[in-house]
C-alpha positions in Angstrom: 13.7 -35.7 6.2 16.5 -35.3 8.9 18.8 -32.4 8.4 21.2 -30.5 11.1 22.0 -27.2 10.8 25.9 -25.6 11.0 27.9 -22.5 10.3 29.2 -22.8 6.5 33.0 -22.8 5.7 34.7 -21.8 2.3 34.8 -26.0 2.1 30.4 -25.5 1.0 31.2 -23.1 -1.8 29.6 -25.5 -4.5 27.0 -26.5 -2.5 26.2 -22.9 -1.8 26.7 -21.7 -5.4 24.4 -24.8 -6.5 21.5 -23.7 -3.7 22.0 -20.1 -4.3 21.7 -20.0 -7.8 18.6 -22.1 -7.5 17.2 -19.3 -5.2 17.8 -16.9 -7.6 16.4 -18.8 -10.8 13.4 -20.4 -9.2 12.5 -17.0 -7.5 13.6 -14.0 -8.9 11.4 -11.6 -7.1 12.9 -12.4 -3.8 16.2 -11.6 -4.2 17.9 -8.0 -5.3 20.6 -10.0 -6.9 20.0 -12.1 -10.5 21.1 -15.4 -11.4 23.4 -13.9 -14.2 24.7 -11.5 -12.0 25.5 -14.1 -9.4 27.4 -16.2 -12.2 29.9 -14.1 -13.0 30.9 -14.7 -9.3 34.5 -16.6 -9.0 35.1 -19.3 -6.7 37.4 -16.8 -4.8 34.7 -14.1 -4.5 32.4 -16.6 -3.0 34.7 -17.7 -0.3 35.7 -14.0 0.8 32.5 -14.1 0.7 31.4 -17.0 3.1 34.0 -15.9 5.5 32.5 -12.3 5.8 29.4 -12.8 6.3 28.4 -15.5 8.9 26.1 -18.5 7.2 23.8 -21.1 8.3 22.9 -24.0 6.3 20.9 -26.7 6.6 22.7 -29.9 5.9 21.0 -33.6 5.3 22.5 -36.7 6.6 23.6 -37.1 3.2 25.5 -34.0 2.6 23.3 -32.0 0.8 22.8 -28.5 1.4 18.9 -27.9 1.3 18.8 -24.3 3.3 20.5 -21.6 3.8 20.3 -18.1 5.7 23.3 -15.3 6.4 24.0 -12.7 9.0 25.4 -9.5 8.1 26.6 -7.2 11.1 26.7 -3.3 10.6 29.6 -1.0 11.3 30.5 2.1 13.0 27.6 3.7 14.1 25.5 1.0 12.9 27.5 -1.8 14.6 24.5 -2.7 16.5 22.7 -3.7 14.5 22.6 -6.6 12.2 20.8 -7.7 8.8 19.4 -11.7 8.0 20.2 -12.2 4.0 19.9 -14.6 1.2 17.0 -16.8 2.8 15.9 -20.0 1.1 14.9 -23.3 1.6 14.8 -26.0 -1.0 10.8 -26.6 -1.5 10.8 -30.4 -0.2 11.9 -28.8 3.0 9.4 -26.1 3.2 7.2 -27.1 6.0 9.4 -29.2 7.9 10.6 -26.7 11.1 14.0 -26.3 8.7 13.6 -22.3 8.0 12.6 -22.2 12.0 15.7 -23.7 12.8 17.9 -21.5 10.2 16.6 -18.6 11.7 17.1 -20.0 15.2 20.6 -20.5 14.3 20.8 -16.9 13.0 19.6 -15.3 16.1 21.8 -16.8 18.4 24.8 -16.4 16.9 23.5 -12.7 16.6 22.9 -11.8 19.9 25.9 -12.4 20.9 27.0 -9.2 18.5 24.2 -6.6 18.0 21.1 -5.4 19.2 18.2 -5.7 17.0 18.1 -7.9 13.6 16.7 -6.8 10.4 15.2 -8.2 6.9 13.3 -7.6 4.0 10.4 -9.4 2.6 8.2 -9.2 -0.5 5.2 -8.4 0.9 3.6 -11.1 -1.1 5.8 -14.1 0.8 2.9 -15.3 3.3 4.9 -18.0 4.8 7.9 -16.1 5.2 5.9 -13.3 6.7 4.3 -16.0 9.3 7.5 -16.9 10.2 9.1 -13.8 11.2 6.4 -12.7 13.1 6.1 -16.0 15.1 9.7 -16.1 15.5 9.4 -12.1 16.8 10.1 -10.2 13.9 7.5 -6.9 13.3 7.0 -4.6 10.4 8.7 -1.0 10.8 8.0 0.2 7.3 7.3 -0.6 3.9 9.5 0.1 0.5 6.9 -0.1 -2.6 8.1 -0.9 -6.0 11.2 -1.9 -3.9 12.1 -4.1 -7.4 11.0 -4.8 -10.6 10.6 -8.4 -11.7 9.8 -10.2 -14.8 6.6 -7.1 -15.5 5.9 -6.6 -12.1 6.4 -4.4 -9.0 7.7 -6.0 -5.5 7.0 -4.3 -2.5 9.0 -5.1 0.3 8.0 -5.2 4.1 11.0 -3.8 6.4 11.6 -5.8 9.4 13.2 -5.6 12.9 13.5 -7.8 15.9 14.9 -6.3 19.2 17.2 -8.7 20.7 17.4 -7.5 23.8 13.6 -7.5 24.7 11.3 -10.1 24.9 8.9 -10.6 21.6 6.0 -9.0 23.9 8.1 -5.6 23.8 8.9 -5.7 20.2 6.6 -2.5 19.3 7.9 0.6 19.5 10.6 2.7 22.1 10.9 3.1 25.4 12.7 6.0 27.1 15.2 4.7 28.1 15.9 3.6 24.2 16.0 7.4 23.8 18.8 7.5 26.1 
């Protein structure tokens, strides 16, 4: 399936309330937020809401909304540095190059704004670990029992990607980080 992906307006907020509560109700334990929590949400909140954060979404030919990722950027003396949020792809998409491209999306519009991009990631999420690592992404830490989740613990991997070094460089500092 065919799909482009573009920055979403406050125009997508039912097509992102649709896709986002589908995230949360099909997969709990990736998410800190809850599907009732995320209800309560009024049209108004949810376009303050796509207007503050920067979000991706991949869009088929015919309209629909079938991914999703966000940018976050931090402030004052965390301005630079940035955080990728609500991640999710509808399954029929899953393996067709569409979370690549999400993420692609994501880290371009970031560098032009910060310096290193972070996540989270139940450390349980195989494929989404694969992909951050191929796309340049390593571990820095670990949170465990980050969440609990329908009877269960989710630990969650920590994640950064430096964008101003080359994927090779990715581990650890240099001294003239420490400058």
């Amino acid at each position: 399936m065919s799909y482009s992906v573009r920055r979403l307006t406050r125009d997508d907020v039912p097509a992102y309330r649709a896709i986002r509560l589908e995230a949360l109700t099909n997969h709990p334990e990736a998410f800190a937020s809850t599907a009732e929590q995320f209800l309560l949400r009024s049209v108004e909140d949810l376009e303050s809401l796509l207007e503050k954060l920067s979000f991706f979404g991949a869009v088929t030919p015919d309209g629909s909304l079938v991914g999703i990722m966000a940018f976050d950027q931090g402030a004052g003396r965390e301005a630079h540095r940035g955080w990728l949020l609500q991640v999710y792809v509808k399954p029929d998409m899953r393996g067709s190059g569409c979370s690549r491209a999400l993420l692609e999306a994501v880290v371009t519009h970031a560098k032009s704004t910060v310096k290193q991009l972070h996540l989270a990631v139940a450390t349980h999420n195989e494929p989404a670990l694969r992909l951050y690592q191929k796309a340049g992404f390593t571990i820095y830490g670990t949170d465990p029992r980050f969440q609990f989740v329908n009877g269960r613990y989710v630990d969650e991997h920590m994640m950064v990607r430096f964008l101003d070094r080359e994927p090779a460089q990715q581990q650890g500092t240099t001294e003239s980080d420490k400058k």
